[in-house]
N, C-alpha and C positions, 0 to 999 in steps of 0.2 A: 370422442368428439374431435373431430379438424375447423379449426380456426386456422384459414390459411389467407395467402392474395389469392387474386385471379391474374391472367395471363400478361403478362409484362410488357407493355407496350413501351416503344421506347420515344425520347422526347420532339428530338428530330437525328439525320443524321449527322449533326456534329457533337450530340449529347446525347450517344446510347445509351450512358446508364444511367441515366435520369429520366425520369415517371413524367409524365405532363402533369402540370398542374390541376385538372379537371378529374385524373386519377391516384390521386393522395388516397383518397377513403376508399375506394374498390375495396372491396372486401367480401369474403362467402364465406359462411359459418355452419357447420353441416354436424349431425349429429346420426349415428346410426345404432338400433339395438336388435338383436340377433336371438332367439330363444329356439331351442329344440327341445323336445322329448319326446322319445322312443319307447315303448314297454313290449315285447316278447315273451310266450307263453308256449312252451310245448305240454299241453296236456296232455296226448297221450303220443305213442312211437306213430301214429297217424295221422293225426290234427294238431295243427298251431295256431295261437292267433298273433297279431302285431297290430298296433295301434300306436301310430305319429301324428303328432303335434307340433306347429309353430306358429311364429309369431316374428315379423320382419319390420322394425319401425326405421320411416327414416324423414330427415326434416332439413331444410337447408332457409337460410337468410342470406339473400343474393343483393349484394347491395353496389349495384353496377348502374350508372346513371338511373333508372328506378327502380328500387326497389321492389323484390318478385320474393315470394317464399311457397315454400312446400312441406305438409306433414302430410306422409301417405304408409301406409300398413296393409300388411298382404299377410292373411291369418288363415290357417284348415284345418286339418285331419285327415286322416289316412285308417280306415280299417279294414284290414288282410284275414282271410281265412286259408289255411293253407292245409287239404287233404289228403289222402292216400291210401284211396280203398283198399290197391291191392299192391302185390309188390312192384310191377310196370307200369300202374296209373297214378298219375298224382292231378291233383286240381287245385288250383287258386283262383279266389275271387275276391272282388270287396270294390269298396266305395273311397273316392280320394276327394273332398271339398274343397277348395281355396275361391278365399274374399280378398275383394281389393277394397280399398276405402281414400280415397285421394282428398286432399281441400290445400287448395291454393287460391292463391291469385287471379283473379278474373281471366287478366294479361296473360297467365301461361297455359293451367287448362283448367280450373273453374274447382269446383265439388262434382264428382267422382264415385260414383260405387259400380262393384260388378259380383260377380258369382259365378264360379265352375263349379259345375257336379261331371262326375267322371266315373260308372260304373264300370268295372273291369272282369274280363272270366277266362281263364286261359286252361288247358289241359295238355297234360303232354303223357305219351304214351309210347312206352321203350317195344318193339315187336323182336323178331327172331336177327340172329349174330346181333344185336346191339346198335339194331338199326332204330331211332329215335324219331319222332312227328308229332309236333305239337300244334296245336290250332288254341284261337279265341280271339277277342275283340275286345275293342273300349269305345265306350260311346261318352261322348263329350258334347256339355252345353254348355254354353256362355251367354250371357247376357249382363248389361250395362245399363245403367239408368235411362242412357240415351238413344241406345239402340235397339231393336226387336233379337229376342234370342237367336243364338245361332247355336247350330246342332252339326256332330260329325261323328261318322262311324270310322273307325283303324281296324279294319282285319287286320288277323296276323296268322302266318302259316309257316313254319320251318319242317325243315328235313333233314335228320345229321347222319351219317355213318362214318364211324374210325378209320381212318385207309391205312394204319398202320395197325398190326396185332398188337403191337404191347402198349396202344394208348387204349387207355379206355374210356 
């Protein structure tokens, strides 16, 4: 938790280090809490899974000529499948969710929610001398209470080869 001031205004200038009397009480009171968990699963020399979780809470009391507060939380998931049919192809895919949930103050932005879905699929495939090309995508939605979804495709395409023999 921070219990702290806010920005230190000074009185005039022949009394920098004295606060005006109209900011005696300033004060911001902020609390923030942080949770993760991860779990990792190699079932066999070919497939894995992984599955993350959080959870991000935070909350402030702004008490700066009027009074403003905020408690807002940004919560998901994460699950990964990770494959490898053969010994040069490997594939990953999965799904990543995060919620936002906001409630404040009229005055700063009101009550709040939204939603990411983000499916993901990428593959990469090693060919002759160790030359490397991986392709795939993520497709991204958002939507908020107040606004109409919104959608975006991310290709992704790399190319690697070693320029040196003994990197590999």
């Amino acid at each position: 938790m921070d219990d702290h001031g806010v920005f230190v205004q000074w009185k005039d200038r022949n009394e920098p280090r004295e606060v005006p009397l109209s900011s005696k009480g300033d004060k911001t009171i902020s609390r923030k809490l942080n949770l993760n968990a991860s779990y990792y699963r190699l079932a066999s020399p070919g497939r894995a899974y992984r599955i993350k979780t959080f959870v991000y809470r935070t909350d402030f009391n702004n008490q700066v000529g009027g009074a403003t507060s905020l408690t807002a939380y940004k919560f998901g998931q994460e699950v990964q499948i990770d494959l490898q049919p053969s010994s040069n192809v490997s594939l990953t895919s999965g799904l990543e969710w995060v919620g936002d949930k906001v409630n404040s103050t009229p005055t700063l932005f009101g009550n709040q929610n939204g939603l990411n879905l983000a499916p993901y699929l990428q593959t990469e495939m090693e060919a002759e001398r160790k030359v490397s090309v991986s392709a795939g995508g993520c497709f991204d939605r958002y939507r908020t209470d107040s606004r109409s979804a919104e959608n975006q495709f991310s290709p992704r395409f790399g190319l690697s080869y070693p320029i040196t023999a003994g990197i590999p």
